[in-house]
DRENLOZA-478618 format. One record per residue (C-alpha): x, y negated, z; residue number from 0; chain. Coordinates in steps of 0.25 Angstrom, whole numbers, plus 5000, padded with zeros to 4 digits. Layout:
BEGIN
+------+------+------+-----+-------+
:    u :    v :    w :   n : chain :
+------+------+------+-----+-------+
:    X :    Y :    Z : NUM :     A :
...
+------+------+------+-----+-------+
//
This chain:
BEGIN
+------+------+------+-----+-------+
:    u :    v :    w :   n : chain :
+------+------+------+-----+-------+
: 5023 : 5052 : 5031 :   0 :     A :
: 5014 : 5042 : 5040 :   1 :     A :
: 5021 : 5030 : 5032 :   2 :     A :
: 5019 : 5036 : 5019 :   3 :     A :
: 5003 : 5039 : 5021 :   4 :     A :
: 5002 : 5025 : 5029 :   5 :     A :
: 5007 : 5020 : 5018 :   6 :     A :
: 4998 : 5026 : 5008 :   7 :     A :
: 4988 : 5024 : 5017 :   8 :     A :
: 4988 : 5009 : 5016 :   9 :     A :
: 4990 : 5009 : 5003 :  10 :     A :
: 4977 : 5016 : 4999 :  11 :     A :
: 4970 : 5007 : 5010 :  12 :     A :
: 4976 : 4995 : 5002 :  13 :     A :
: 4970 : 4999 : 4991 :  14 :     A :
: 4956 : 5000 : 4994 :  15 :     A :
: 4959 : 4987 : 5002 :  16 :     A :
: 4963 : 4980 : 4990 :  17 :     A :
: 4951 : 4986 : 4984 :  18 :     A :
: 4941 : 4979 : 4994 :  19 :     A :
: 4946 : 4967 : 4995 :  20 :     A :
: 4949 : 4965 : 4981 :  21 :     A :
: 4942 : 4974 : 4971 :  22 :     A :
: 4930 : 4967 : 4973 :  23 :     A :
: 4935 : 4955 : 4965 :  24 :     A :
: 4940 : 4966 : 4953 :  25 :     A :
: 4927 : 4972 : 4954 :  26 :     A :
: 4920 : 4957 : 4954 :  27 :     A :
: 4929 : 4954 : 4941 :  28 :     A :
: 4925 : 4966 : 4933 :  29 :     A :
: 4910 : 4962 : 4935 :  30 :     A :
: 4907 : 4976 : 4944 :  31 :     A :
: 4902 : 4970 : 4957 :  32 :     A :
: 4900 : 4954 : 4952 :  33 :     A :
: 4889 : 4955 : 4956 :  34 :     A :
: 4887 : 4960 : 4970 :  35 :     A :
: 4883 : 4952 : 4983 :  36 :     A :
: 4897 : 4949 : 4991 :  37 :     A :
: 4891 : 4957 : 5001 :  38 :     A :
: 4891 : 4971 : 4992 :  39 :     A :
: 4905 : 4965 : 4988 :  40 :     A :
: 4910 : 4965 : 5003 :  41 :     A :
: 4902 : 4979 : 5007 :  42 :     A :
: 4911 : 4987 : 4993 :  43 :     A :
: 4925 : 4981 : 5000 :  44 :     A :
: 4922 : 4985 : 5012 :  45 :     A :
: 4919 : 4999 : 5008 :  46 :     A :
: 4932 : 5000 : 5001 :  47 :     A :
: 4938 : 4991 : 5012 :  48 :     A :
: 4933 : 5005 : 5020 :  49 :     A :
: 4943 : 5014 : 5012 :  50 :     A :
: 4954 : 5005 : 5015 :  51 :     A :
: 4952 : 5006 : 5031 :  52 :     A :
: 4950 : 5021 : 5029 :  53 :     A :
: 4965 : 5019 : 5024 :  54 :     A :
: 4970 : 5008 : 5031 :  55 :     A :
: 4966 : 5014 : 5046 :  56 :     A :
: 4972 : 5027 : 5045 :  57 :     A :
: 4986 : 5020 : 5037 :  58 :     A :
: 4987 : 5012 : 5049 :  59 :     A :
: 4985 : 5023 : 5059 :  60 :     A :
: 4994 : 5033 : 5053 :  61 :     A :
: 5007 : 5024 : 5050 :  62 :     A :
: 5005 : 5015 : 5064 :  63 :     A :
: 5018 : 5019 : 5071 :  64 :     A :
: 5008 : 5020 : 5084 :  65 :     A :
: 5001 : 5031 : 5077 :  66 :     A :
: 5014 : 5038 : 5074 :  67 :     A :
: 5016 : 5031 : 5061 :  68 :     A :
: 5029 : 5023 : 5056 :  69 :     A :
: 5024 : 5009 : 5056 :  70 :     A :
: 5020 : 4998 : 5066 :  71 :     A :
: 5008 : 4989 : 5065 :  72 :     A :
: 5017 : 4979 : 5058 :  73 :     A :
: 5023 : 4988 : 5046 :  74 :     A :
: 5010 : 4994 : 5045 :  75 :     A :
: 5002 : 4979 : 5041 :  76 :     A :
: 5013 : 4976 : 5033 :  77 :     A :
: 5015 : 4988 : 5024 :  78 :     A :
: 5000 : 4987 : 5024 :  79 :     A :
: 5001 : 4973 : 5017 :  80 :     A :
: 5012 : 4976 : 5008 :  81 :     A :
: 5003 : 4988 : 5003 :  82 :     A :
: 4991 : 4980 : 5003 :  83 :     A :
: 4999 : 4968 : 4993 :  84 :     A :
: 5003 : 4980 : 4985 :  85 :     A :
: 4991 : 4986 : 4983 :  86 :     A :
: 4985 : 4972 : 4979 :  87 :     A :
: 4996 : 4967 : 4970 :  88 :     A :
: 4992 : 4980 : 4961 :  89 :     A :
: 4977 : 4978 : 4964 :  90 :     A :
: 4980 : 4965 : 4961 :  91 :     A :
: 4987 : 4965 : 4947 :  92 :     A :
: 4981 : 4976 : 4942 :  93 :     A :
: 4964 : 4973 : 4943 :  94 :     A :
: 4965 : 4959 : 4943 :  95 :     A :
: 4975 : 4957 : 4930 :  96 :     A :
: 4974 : 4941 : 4932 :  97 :     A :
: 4982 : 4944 : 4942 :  98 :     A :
: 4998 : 4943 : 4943 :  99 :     A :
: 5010 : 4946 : 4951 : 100 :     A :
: 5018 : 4933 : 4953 : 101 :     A :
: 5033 : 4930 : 4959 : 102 :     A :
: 5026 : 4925 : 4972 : 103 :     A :
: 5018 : 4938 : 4974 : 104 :     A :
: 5031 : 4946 : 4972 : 105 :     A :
: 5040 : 4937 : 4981 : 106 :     A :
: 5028 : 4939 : 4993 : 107 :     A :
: 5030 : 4955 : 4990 : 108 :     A :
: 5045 : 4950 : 4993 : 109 :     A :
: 5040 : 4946 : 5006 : 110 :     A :
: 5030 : 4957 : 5009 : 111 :     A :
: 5042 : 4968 : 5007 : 112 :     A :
: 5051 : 4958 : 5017 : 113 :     A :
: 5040 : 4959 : 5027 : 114 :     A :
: 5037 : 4976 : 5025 : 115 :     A :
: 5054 : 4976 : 5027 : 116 :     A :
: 5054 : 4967 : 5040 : 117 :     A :
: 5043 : 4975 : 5047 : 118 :     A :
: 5050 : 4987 : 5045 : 119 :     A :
: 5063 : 4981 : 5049 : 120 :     A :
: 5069 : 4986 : 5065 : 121 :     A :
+------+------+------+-----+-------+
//
């Protein structure tokens, strides 16, 4: 079960992540915050960036094998990046609709699957 909530864990994290980095510029787009200082820009981010540590921390603590999880510092960033490209491929294609999926994106997914299988591999 530590896998599966580690795992769900980052996912939520990823999701506010994606949020803060980049909702900003769908919010921008849709005219709600055009006009606020980059300052007030940076302080909103950060206070959904403060959501995603409040996931991220305890995803990393429950599934780090030295914690009694099932994955080691390595398999953890990794998962942790394939979720985050996931997350914001959706984020991606379905708020900024200018936006597509193109062979090269899938053939570096290709390469992301490669890597989760060879850090798992004995």
């Amino acid at each position: 079960m530590k896998a599966f909530y580690t795992i769900l864990l980052l996912i939520v994290s990823n999701v506010f992540m994606t949020f803060a980095w980049y909702g900003h510029l769908k919010l921008q787009e849709m005219k709600v915050i055009s006009n606020w200082p980059l300052y007030a820009v940076i302080l909103f981010s950060w206070m959904i960036a403060l959501a995603e540590y409040a996931f991220q921390i305890p995803a990393n603590r429950i599934g780090f094998i030295g914690n009694g999880g099932p994955f080691s510092l390595m398999q953890l960033k990794v998962i942790q990046e394939v979720v985050t490209l996931i997350i914001f491929t959706i984020f991606t294609t379905v708020l900024f609709k200018g936006e597509s999926l193109h062979w090269n994106h899938f053939a570096a997914f290709v390469c992301l699957v490669l890597a989760v299988y060879f850090v798992f591999y004995k």
